[in-house]
GUTI-363776 format. One record per residue (C-alpha): residue in one letter; y, z, x negated; residue number from 0. Coordinates in steps of 0.001 Angstrom, whole numbers. Layout:
<atoms>
ATOM   resn        c2        c3        c1   resi
ATOM      a         Y         Z         X    NUM
...
</atoms>
This chain:
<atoms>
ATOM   resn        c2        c3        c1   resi
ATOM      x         0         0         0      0
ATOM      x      2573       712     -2706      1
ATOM      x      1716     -2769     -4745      2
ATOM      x      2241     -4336     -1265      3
ATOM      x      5629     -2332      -648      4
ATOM      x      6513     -3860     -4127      5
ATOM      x      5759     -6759     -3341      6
ATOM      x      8119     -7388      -687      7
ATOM      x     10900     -5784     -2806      8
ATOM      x     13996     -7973     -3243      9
ATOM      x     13112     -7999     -6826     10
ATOM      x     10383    -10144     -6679     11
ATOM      x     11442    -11931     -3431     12
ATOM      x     14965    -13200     -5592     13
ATOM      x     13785    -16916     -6546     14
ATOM      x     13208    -17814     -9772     15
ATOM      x     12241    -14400    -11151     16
ATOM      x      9091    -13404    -12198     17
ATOM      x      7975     -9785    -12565     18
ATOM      x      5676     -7819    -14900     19
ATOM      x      4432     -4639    -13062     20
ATOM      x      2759     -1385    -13920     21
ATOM      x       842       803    -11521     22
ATOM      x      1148      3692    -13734     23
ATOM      x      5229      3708    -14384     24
ATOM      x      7580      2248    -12115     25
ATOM      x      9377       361    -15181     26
ATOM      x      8616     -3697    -15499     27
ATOM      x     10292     -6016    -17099     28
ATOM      x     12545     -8872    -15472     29
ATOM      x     12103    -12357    -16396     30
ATOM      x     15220    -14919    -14731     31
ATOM      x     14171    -18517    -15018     32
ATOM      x     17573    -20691    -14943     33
ATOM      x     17378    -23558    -12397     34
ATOM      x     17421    -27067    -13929     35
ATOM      x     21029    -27583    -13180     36
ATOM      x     22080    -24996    -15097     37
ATOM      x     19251    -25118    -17787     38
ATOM      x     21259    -27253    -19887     39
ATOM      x     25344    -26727    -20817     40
ATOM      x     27508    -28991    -19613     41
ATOM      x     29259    -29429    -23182     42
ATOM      x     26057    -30292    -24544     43
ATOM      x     24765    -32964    -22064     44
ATOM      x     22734    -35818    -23812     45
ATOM      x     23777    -38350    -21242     46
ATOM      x     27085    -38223    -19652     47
ATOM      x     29117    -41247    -17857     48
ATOM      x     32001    -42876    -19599     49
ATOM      x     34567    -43694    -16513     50
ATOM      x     37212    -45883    -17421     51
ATOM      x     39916    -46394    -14369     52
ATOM      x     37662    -45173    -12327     53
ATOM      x     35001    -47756    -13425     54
ATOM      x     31677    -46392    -14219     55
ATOM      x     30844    -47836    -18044     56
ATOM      x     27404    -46185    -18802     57
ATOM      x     26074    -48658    -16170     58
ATOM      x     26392    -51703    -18534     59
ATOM      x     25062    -52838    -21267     60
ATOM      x     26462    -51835    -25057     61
ATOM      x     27594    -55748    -24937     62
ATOM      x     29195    -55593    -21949     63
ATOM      x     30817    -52627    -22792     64
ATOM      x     32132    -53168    -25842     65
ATOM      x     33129    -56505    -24015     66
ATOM      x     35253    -54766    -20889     67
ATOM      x     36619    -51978    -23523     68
ATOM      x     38325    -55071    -25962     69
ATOM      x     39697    -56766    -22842     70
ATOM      x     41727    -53750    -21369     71
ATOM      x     42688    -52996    -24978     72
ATOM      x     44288    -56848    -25228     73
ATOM      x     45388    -57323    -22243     74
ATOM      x     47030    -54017    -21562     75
ATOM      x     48521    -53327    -24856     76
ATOM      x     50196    -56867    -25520     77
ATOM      x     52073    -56346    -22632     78
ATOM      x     53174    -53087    -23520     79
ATOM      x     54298    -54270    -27285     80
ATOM      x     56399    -56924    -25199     81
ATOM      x     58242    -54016    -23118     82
ATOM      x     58244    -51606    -26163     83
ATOM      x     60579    -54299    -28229     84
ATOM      x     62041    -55039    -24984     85
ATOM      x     63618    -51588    -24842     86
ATOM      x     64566    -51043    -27937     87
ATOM      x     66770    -54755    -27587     88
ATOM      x     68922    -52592    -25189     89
ATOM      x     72296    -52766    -27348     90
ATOM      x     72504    -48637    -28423     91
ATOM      x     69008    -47625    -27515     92
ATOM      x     67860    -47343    -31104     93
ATOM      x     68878    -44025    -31651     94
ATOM      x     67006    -42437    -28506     95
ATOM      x     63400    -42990    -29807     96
ATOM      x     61776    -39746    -29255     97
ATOM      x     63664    -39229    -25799     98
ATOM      x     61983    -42777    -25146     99
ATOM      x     58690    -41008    -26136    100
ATOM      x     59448    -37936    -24574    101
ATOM      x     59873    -40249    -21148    102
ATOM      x     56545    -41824    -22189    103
ATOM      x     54435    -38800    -22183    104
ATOM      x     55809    -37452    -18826    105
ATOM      x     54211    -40351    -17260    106
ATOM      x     51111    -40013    -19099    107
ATOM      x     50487    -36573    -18034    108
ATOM      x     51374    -37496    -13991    109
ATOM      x     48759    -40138    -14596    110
ATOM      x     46172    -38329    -16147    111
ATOM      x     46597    -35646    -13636    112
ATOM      x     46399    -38381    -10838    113
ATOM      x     43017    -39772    -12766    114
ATOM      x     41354    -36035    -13213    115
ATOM      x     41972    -35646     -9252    116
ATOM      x     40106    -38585     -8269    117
ATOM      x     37369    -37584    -10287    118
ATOM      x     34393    -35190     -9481    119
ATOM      x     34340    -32889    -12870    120
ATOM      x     37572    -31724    -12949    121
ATOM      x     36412    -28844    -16003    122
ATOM      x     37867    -28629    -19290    123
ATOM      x     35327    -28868    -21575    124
ATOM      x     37563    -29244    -24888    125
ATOM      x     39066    -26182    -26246    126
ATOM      x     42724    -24964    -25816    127
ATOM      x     43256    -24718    -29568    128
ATOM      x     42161    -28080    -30181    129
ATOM      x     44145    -29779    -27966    130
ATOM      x     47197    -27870    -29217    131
ATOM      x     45738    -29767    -32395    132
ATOM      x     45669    -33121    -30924    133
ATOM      x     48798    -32601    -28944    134
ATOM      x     50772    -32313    -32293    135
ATOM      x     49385    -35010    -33652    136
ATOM      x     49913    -37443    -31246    137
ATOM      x     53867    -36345    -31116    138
ATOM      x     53508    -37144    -34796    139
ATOM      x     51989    -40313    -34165    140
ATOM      x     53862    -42080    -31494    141
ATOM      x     57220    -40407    -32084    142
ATOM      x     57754    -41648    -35093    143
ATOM      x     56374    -44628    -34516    144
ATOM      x     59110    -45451    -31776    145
ATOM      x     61597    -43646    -33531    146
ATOM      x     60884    -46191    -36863    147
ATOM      x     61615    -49314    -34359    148
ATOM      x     65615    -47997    -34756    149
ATOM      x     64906    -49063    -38446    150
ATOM      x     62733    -51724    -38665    151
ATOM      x     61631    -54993    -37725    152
ATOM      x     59146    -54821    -34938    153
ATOM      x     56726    -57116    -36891    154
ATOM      x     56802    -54916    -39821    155
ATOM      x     56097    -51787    -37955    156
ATOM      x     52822    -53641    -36044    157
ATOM      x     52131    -54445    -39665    158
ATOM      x     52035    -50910    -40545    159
ATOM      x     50109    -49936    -37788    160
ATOM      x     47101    -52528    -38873    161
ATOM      x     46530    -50713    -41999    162
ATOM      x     45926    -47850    -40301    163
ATOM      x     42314    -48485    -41299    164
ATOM      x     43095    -47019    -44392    165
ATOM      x     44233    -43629    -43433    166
ATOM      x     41565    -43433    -41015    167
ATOM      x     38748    -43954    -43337    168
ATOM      x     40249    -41051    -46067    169
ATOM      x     40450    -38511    -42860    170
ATOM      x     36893    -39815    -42438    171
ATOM      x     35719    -38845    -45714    172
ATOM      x     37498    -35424    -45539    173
ATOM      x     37430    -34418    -41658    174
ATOM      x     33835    -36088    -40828    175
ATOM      x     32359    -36191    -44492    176
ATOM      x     31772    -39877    -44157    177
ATOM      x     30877    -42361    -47217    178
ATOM      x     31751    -45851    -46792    179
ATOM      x     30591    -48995    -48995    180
ATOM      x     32393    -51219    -51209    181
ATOM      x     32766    -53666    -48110    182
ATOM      x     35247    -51277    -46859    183
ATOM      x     36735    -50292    -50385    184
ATOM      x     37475    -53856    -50389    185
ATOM      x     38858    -54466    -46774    186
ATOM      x     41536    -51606    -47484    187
ATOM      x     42412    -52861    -50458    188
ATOM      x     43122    -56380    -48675    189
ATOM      x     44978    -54396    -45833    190
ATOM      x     47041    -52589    -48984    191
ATOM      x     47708    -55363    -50935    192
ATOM      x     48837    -57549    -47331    193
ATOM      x     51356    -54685    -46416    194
ATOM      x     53087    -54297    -49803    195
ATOM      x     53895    -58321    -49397    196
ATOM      x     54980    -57984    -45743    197
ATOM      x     57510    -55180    -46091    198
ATOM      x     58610    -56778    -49507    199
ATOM      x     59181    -60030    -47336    200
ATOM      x     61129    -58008    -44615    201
ATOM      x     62963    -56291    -46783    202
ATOM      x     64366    -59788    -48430    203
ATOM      x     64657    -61805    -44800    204
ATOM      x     66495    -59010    -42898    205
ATOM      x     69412    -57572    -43270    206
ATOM      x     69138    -54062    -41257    207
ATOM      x     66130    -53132    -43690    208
ATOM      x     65876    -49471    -44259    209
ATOM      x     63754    -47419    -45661    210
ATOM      x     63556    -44439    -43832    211
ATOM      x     61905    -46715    -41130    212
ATOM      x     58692    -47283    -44225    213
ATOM      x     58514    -43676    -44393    214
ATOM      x     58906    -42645    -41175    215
ATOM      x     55890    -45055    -39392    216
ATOM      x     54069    -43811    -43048    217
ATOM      x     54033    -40574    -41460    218
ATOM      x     53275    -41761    -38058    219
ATOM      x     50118    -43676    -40000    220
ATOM      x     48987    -40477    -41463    221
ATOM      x     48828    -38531    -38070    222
ATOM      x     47324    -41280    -36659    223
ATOM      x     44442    -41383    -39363    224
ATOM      x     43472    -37699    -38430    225
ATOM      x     43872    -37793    -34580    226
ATOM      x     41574    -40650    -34566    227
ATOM      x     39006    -39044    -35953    228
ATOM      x     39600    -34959    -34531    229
ATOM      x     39031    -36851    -30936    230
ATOM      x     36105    -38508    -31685    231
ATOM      x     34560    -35288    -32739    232
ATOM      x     36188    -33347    -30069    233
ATOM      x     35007    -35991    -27496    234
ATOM      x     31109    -35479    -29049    235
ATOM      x     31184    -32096    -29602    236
ATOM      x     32339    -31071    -26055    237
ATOM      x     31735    -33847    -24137    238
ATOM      x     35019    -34184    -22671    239
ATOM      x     36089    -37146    -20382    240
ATOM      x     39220    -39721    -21289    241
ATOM      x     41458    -37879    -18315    242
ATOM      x     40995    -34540    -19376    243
ATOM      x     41516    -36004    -23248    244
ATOM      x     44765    -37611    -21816    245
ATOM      x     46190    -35010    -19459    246
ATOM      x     46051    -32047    -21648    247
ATOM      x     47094    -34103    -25048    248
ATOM      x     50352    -35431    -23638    249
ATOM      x     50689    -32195    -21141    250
ATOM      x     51597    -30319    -24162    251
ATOM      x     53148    -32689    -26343    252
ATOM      x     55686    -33149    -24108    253
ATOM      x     56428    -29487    -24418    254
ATOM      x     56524    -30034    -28061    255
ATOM      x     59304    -33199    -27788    256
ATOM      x     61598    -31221    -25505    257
ATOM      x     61615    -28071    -27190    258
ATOM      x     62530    -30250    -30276    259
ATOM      x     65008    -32050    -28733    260
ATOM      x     66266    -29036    -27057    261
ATOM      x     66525    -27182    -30169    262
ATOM      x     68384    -30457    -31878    263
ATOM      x     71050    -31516    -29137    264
ATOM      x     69584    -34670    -28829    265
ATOM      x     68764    -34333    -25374    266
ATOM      x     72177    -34931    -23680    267
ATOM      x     73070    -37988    -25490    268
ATOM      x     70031    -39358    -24529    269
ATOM      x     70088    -38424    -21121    270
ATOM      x     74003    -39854    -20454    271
ATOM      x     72900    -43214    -22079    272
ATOM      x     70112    -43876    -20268    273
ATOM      x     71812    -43047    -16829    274
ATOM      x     73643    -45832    -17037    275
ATOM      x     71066    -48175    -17653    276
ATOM      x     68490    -47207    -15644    277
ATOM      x     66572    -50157    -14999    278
ATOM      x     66720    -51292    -18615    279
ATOM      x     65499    -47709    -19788    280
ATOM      x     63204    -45555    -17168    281
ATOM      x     62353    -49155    -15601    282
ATOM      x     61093    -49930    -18223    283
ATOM      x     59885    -46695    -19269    284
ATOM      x     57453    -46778    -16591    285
ATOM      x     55726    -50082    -16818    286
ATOM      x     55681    -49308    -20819    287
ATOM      x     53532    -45978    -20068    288
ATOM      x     51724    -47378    -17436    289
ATOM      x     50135    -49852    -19569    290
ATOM      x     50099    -47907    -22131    291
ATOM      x     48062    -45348    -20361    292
ATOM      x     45483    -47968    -19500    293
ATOM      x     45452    -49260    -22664    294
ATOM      x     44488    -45514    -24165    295
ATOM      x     41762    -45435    -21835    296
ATOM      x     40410    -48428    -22582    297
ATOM      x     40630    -47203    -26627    298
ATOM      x     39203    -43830    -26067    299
ATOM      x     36130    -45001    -24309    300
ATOM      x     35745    -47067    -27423    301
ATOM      x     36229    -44295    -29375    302
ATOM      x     33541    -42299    -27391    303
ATOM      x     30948    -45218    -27588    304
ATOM      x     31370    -46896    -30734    305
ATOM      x     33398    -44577    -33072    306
ATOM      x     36964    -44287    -34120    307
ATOM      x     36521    -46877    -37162    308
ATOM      x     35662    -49707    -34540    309
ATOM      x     38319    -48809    -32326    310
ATOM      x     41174    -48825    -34968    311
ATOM      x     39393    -52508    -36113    312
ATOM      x     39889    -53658    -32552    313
ATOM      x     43342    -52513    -31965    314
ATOM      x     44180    -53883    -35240    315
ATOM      x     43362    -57451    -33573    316
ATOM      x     45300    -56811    -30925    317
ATOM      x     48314    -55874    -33298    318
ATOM      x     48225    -59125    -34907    319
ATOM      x     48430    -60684    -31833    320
ATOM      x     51264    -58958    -30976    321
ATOM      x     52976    -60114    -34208    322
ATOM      x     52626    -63737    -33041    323
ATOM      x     53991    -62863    -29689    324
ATOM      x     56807    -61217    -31105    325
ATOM      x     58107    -64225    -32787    326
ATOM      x     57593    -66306    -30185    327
ATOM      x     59917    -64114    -27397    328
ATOM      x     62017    -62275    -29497    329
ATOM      x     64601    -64656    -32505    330
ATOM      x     64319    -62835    -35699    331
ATOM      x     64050    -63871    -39489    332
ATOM      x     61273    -65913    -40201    333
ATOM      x     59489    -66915    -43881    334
ATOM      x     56200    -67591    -45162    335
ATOM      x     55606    -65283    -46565    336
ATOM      x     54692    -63001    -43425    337
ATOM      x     52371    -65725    -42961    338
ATOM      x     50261    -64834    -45955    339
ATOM      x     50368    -60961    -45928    340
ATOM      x     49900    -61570    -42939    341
ATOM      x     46472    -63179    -43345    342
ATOM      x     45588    -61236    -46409    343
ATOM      x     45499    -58181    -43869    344
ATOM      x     43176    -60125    -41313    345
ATOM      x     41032    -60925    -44131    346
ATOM      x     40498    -56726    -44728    347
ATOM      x     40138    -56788    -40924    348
ATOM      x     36995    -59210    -41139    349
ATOM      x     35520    -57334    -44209    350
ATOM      x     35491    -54407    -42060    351
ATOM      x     33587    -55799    -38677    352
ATOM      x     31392    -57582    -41206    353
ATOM      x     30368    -54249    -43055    354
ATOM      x     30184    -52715    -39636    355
ATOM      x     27622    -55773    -38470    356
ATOM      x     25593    -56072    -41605    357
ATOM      x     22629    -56855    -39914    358
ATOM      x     24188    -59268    -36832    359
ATOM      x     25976    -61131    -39468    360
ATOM      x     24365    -63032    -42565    361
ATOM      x     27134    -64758    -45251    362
ATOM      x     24968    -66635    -47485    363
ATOM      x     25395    -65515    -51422    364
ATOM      x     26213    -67567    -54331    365
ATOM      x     22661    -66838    -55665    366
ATOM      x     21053    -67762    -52264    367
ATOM      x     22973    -71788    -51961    368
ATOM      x     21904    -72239    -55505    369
ATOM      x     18025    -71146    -54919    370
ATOM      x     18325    -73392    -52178    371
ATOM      x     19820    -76341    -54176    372
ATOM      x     17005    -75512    -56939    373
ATOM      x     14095    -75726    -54216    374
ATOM      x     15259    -78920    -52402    375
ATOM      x     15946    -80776    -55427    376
ATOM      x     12046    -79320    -56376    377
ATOM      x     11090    -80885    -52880    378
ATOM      x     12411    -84428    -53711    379
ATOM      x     11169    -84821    -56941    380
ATOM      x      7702    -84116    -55552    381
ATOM      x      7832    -86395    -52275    382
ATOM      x      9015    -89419    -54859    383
ATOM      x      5747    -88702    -57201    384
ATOM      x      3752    -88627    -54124    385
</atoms>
């Protein structure tokens, strides 16, 4: 009667639990077995969907992914490069270009909070402190870079941005403890070379060439080669989505840019100016950031799939479109010699998808056409003595 009493106690009736009892004490032992929903963390799923704009990725092939991720990147981010010089040809906009980037990240952080709602996990899986991390380095990263534009050429600061490769690989070595082959070595020494010749050719053709703008997208490079590679192992480690990544980044960085700009006056001025041309600044402001915000969606699901190297070697592509573009719609000084650097960095771009596609792509040796040579010319003689 007492085992039967036990029995029916609401210890052993609980699901999921499984009791060890003794008849001569009334102490046992509690086992809990977790249900399969919560057997595994959530931080540490194996399989996770990568949602892009609300479009489910993980249901495609790798091809087609990689495929869908390159054409958002393209499409969206030429046409923000367009409205980026576009604003800055506003006569007396030059000086405003962290208000223009503190403008920018408002709108990504209503956006990504718009994206997380329409989403089912609405968690944050990525720490607080990291994102502080990130946050920092992405004011680093695109307010400089927009501030430079009051300095430079546009073509020589999407010049700068294509050898970002380099920076990215040294805070791969140090951050991620990667090793890369002399393929690469030899890409970012192509990249290298390229840049010195384009800035040297700016600095001859045009006649507002400063060099505060060199050192200030230098900076902007050097941020960008460390957040590159802190999200991609944020992203893995915690298996956070591209909304959350978004929302929280530029949440806080734009407390960073107006506490700054607070702290330095330069809010005002910026503010009066831009009243008056409305259209021409927060008109644009918004279709900048809106595809701007697509086109970091579109670069952090490559990031989360395929790595941060092949994401900075796709958005380098896109860059050197946007070079071409930029002559086309904008006048500005013109020689060959942006053609060449130009072409010298493209060549370190190629090095870099071909050490990443080893065993896709096969470039026949200098060793290998002569063999060749040695056994057809083998071949002939023999079918003429026959």
């Amino acid at each position: 009667e007492k085992q039967a009493e036990d029995n029916n106690s609401p210890e052993c009736s609980e699901p999921g639990t499984m009791d060890l009892k003794f008849t001569s004490s009334r102490k046992y032992v509690s086992i809990s077995v977790p249900s399969k929903s919560q057997a595994m963390s959530p931080h540490i799923k194996s399989v996770d969907d990568v949602v892009v704009l609300g479009m489910n990725l993980s249901k495609f092939s790798k091809p087609t992914q990689f495929f869908i991720c390159v054409s958002g990147v393209f499409m969206f981010y030429l046409i923000y490069g367009y409205l980026q010089e576009l604003i800055f040809s506003v006569e007396g906009f030059k000086p405003f270009g962290w208000y223009l980037t503190l403008v920018q990240f408002g709108f990504y952080s209503i956006f990504g909070l718009i994206e997380l709602q329409l989403i089912q996990d609405k968690r944050r899986r990525i720490p607080g402190k990291t994102y502080m991390i990130i946050a920092f380095l992405t004011v680093g990263t695109m307010g400089l870079s927009n501030t430079s534009l009051g300095y430079l050429n546009y073509p020589t600061q999407v010049i700068f941005k294509c050898c970002k490769l380099i920076p990215v690989m040294i805070g791969g070595v140090f951050i991620q403890g990667k090793r890369y082959n002399i393929v690469d070595v030899s890409a970012a020494l192509c990249m290298s070379l390229g840049l010195i010749w384009f800035t040297l050719a700016d600095s001859t053709v045009a006649p507002n060439f400063n060099l505060t703008g060199v050192i200030l997208i230098s900076l902007a490079l050097c941020a960008d080669a460390v957040i590159g590679n802190v999200q991609e192992k944020a992203m893995k480690l915690h298996n956070g989505s591209n909304s959350e990544m978004v929302l929280y980044s530029y949440s806080i960085g734009f407390v960073y840019i107006l506490f700054g700009l607070t702290c330095t006056s330069g809010l005002s001025p910026a503010v009066t100016f831009c009243s008056k041309h409305p259209v021409q600044t927060y008109g644009y402001a918004f279709l900048f950031s809106l595809t701007g915000y697509f086109g970091i969606s579109f670069v952090l699901a490559l990031i989360k799939i395929f790595g941060a190297l092949l994401a900075v070697t796709v958005t380098t592509g896109r860059k050197a479109m946007t070079i071409v573009l930029s002559f086309l719609f904008f006048a500005k000084p013109f020689t060959l010699q942006y053609v060449w650097s130009g072409l010298l960095v493209v060549l370190g771009i190629f090095l870099n998808v071909y050490s990443k596609n080893k065993d896709k792509i096969k470039l026949p040796s200098l060793l290998g056409v002569w063999k060749k040579s040695v056994e057809e010319r083998k071949s002939r003689t023999l079918s003429q003595t026959v």
